[in-house]
C-alpha positions as protocol buffer text, in pm:
chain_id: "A"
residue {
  index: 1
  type: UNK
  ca { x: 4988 y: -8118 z: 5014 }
}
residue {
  index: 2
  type: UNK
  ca { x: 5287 y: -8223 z: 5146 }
}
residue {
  index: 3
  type: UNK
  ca { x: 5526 y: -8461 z: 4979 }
}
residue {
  index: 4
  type: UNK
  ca { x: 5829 y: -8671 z: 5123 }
}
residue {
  index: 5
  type: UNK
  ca { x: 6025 y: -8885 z: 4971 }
}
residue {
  index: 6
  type: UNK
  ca { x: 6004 y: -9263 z: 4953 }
}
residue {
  index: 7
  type: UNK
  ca { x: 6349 y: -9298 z: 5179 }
}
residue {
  index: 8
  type: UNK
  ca { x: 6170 y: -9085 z: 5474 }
}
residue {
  index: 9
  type: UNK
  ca { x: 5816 y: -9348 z: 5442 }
}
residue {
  index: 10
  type: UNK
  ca { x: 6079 y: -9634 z: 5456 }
}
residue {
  index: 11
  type: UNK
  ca { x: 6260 y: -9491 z: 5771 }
}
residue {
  index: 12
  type: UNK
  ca { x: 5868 y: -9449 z: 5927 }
}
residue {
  index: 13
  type: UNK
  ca { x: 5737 y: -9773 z: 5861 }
}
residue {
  index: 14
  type: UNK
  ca { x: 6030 y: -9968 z: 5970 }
}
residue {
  index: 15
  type: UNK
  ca { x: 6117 y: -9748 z: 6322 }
}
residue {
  index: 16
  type: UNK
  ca { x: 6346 y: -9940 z: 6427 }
}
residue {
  index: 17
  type: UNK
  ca { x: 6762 y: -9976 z: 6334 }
}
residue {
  index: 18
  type: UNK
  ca { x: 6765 y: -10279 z: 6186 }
}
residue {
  index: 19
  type: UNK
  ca { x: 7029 y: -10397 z: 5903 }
}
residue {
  index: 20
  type: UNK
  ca { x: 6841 y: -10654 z: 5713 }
}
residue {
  index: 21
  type: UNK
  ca { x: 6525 y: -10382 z: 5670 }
}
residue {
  index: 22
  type: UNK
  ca { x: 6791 y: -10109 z: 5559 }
}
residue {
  index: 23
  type: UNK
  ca { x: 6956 y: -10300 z: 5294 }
}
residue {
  index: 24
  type: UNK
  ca { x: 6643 y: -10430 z: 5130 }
}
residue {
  index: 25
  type: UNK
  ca { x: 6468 y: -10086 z: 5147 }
}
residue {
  index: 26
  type: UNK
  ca { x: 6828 y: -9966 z: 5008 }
}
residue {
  index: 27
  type: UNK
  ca { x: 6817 y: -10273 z: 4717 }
}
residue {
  index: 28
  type: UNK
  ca { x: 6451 y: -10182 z: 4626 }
}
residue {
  index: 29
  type: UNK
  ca { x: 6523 y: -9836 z: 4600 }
}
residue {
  index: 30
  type: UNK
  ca { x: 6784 y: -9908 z: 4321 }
}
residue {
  index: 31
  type: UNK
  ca { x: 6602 y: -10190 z: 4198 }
}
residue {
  index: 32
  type: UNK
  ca { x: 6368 y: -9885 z: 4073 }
}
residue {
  index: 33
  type: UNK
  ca { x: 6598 y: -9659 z: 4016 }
}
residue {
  index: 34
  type: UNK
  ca { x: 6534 y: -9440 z: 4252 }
}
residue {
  index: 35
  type: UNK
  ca { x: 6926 y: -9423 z: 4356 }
}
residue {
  index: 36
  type: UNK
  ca { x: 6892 y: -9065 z: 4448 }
}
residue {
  index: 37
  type: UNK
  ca { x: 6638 y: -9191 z: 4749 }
}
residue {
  index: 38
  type: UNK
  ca { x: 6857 y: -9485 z: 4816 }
}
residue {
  index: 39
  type: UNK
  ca { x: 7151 y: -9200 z: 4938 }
}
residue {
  index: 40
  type: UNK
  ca { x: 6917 y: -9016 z: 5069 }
}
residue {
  index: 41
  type: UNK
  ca { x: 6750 y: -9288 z: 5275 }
}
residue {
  index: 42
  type: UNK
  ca { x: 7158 y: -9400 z: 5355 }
}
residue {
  index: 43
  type: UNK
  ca { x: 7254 y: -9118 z: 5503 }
}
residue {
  index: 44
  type: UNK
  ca { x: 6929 y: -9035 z: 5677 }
}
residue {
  index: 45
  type: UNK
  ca { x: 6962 y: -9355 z: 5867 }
}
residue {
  index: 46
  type: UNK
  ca { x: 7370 y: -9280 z: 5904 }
}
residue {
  index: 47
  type: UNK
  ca { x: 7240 y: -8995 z: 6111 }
}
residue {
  index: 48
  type: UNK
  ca { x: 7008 y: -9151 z: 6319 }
}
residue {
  index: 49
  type: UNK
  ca { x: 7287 y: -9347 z: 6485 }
}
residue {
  index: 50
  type: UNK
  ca { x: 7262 y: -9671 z: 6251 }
}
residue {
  index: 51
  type: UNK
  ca { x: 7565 y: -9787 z: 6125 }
}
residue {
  index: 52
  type: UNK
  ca { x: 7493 y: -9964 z: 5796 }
}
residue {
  index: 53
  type: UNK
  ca { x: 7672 y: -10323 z: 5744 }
}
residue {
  index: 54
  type: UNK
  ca { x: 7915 y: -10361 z: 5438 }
}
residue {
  index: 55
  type: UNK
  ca { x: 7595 y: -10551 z: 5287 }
}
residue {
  index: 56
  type: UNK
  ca { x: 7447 y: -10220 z: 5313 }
}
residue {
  index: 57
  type: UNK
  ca { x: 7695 y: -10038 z: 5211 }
}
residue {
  index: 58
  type: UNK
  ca { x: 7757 y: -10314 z: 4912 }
}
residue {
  index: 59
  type: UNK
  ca { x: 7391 y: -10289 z: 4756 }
}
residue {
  index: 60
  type: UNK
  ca { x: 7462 y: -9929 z: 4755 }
}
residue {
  index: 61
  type: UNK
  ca { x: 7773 y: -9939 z: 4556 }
}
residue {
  index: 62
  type: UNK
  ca { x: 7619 y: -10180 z: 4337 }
}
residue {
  index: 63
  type: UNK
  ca { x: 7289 y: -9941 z: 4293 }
}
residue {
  index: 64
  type: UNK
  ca { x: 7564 y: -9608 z: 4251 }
}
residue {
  index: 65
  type: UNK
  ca { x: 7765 y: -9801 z: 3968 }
}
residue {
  index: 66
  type: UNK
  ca { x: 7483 y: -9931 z: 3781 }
}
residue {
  index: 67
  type: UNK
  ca { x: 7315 y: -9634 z: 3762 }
}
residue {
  index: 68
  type: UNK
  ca { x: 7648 y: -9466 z: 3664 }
}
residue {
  index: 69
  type: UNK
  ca { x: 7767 y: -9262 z: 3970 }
}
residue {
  index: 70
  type: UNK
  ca { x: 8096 y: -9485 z: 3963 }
}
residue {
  index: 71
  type: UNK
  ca { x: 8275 y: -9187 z: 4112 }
}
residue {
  index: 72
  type: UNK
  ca { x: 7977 y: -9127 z: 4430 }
}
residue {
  index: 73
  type: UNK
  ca { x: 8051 y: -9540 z: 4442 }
}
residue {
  index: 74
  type: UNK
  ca { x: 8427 y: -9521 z: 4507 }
}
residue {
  index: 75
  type: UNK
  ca { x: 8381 y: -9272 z: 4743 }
}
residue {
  index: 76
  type: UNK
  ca { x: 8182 y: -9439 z: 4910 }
}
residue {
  index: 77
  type: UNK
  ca { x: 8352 y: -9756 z: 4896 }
}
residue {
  index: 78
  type: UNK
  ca { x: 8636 y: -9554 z: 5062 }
}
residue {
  index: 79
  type: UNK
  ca { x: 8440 y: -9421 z: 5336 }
}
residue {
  index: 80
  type: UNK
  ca { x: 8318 y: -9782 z: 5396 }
}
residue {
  index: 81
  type: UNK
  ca { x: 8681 y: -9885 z: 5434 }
}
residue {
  index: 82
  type: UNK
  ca { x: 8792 y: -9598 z: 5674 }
}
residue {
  index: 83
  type: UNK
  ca { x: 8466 y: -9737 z: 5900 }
}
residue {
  index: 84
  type: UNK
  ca { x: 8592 y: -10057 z: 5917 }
}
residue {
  index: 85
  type: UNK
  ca { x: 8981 y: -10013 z: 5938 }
}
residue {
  index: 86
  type: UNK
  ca { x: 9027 y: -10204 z: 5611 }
}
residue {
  index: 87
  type: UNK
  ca { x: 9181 y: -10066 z: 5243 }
}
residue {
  index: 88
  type: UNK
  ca { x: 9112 y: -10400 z: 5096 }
}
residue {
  index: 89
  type: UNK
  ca { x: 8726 y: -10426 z: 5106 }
}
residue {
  index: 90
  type: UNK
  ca { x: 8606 y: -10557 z: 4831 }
}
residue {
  index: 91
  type: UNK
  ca { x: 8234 y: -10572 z: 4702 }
}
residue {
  index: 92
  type: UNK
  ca { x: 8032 y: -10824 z: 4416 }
}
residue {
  index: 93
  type: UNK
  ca { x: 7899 y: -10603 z: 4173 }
}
């Protein structure tokens, strides 16, 4: 049998590039703590082409810190920063 993860079913049933289905499939992942999915599932859509919103990119900082990956988090946070042009982003967590 043949496993995949949850972030690969997500990226199947949605098929299409859309922000509002990546963020919630990114929140529910974290909401379960599944956060290792919810990068996985990030950067498998990164790859496809998507470029995640800072709402996005904000549910998965929030997901990283909670489940104590501050460090994965300000990386990231970084990274988000450099994609938009901007030092001063700042996210609700």
């Amino acid at each position: 049998m043949i496993r995949t993860s949850p972030a690969a079913s997500v990226i199947s049933m949605t098929g299409q590039r859309d922000a509002a289905n990546a963020t919630f499939a990114t929140k529910g992942l974290c909401m379960e703590d599944k956060i290792n999915d919810a990068v996985m599932l990030f950067n498998k859509i990164t790859e496809m082409g998507f470029q995640p919103t800072t709402w996005t990119c904000g549910t998965l900082i929030k997901g990283l810190c909670t489940s104590g990956k501050a460090e994965m988090a300000l990386c990231l946070h970084k990274e988000v920063g450099k994609r938009h042009g901007r030092s001063d982003l700042r996210f609700k967590i």
